[in-house]
ChimeraX commands (.cxc) that place a marker at each C-alpha (Angstrom):
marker #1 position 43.39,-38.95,-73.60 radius 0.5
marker #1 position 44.08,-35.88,-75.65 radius 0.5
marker #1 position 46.83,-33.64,-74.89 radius 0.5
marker #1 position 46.09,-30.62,-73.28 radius 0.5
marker #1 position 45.90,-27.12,-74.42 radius 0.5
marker #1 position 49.73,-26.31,-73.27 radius 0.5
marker #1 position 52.76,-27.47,-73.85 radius 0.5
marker #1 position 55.05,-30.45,-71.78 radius 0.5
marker #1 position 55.73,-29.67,-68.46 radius 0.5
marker #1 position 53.73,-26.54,-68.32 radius 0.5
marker #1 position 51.08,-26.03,-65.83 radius 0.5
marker #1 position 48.24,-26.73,-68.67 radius 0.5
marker #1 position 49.43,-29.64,-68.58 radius 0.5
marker #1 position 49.83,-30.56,-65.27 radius 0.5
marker #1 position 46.70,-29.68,-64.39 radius 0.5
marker #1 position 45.31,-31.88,-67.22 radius 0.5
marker #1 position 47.08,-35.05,-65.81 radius 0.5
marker #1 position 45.58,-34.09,-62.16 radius 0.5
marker #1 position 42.73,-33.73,-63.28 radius 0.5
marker #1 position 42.54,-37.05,-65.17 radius 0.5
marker #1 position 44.22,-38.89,-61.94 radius 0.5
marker #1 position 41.91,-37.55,-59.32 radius 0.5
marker #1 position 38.93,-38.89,-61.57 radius 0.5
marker #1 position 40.45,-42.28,-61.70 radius 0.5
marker #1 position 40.85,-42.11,-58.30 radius 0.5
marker #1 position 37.19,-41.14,-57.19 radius 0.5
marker #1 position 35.62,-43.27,-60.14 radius 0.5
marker #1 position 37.79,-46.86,-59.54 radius 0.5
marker #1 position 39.84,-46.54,-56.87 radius 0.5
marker #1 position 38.08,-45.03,-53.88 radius 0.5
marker #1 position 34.60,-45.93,-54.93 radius 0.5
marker #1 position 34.86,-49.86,-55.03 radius 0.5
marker #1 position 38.24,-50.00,-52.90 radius 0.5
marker #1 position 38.82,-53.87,-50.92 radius 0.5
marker #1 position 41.25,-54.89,-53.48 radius 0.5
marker #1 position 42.68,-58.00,-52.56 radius 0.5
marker #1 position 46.39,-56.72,-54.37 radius 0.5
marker #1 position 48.26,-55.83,-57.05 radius 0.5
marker #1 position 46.54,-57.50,-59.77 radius 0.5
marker #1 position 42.94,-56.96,-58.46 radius 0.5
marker #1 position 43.67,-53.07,-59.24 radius 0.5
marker #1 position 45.46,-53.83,-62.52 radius 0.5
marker #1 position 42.86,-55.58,-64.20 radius 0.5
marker #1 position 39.78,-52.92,-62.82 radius 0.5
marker #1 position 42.65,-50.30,-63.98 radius 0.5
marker #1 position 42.33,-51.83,-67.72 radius 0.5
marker #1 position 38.94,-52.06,-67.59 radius 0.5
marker #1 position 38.23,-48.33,-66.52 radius 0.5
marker #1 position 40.64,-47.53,-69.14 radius 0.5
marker #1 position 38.43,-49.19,-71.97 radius 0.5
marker #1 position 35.42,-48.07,-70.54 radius 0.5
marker #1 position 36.69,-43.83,-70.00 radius 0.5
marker #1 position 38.04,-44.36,-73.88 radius 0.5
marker #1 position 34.80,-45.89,-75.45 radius 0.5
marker #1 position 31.71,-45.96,-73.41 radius 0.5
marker #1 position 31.69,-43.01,-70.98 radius 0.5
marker #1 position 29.24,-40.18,-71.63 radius 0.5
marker #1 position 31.12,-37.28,-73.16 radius 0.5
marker #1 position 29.88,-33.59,-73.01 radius 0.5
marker link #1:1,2 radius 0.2
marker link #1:2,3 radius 0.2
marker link #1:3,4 radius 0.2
marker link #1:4,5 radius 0.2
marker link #1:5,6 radius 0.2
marker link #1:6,7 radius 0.2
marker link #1:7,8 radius 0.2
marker link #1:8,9 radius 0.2
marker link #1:9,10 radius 0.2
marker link #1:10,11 radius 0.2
marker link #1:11,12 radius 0.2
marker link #1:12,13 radius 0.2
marker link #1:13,14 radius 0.2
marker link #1:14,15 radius 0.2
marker link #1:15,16 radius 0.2
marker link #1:16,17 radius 0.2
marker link #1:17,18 radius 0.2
marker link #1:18,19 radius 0.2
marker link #1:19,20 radius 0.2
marker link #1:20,21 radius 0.2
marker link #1:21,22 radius 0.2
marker link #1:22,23 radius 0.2
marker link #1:23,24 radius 0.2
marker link #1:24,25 radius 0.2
marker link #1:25,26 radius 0.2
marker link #1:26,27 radius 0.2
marker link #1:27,28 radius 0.2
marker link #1:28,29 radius 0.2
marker link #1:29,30 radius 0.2
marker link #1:30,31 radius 0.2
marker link #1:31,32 radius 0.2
marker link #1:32,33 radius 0.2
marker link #1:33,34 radius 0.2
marker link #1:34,35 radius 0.2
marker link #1:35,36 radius 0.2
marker link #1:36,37 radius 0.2
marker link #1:37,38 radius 0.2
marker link #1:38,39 radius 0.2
marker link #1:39,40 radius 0.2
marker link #1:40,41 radius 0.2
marker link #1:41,42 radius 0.2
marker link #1:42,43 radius 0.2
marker link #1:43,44 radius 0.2
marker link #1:44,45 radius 0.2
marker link #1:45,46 radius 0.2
marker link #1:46,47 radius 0.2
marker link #1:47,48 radius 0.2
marker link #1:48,49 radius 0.2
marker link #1:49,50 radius 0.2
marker link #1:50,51 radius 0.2
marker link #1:51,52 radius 0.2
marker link #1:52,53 radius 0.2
marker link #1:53,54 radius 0.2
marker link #1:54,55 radius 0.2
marker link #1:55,56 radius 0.2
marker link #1:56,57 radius 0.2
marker link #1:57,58 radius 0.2
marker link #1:58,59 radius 0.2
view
């Protein structure tokens, strides 16, 4: 993910990190949901990682 347009701790980037968390959260998290624990999310986690840094559409 690339930094943001402002500097650290400012609300640029803030708002860049809640932005990025509420995606993950409505793209993984929410939409498949029933994990089964810990590890369950940390291995979809890893995988929605590779797949938002190397095969998601970009604008």
């Amino acid at each position: 993910m690339a930094r943001s347009v402002g500097g650290e701790g400012d609300s640029y980037d803030d708002a860049a990190a809640e932005s990025m968390n509420s995606f993950y959260k409505k793209g993984l998290i929410d939409f498949y949901g029933g994990w089964k624990g810990v590890m369950d999310v940390t291995i979809a986690t890893m995988e929605w990682v590779a797949w938002y840094n190397s095969e998601r559409l970009r604008s």
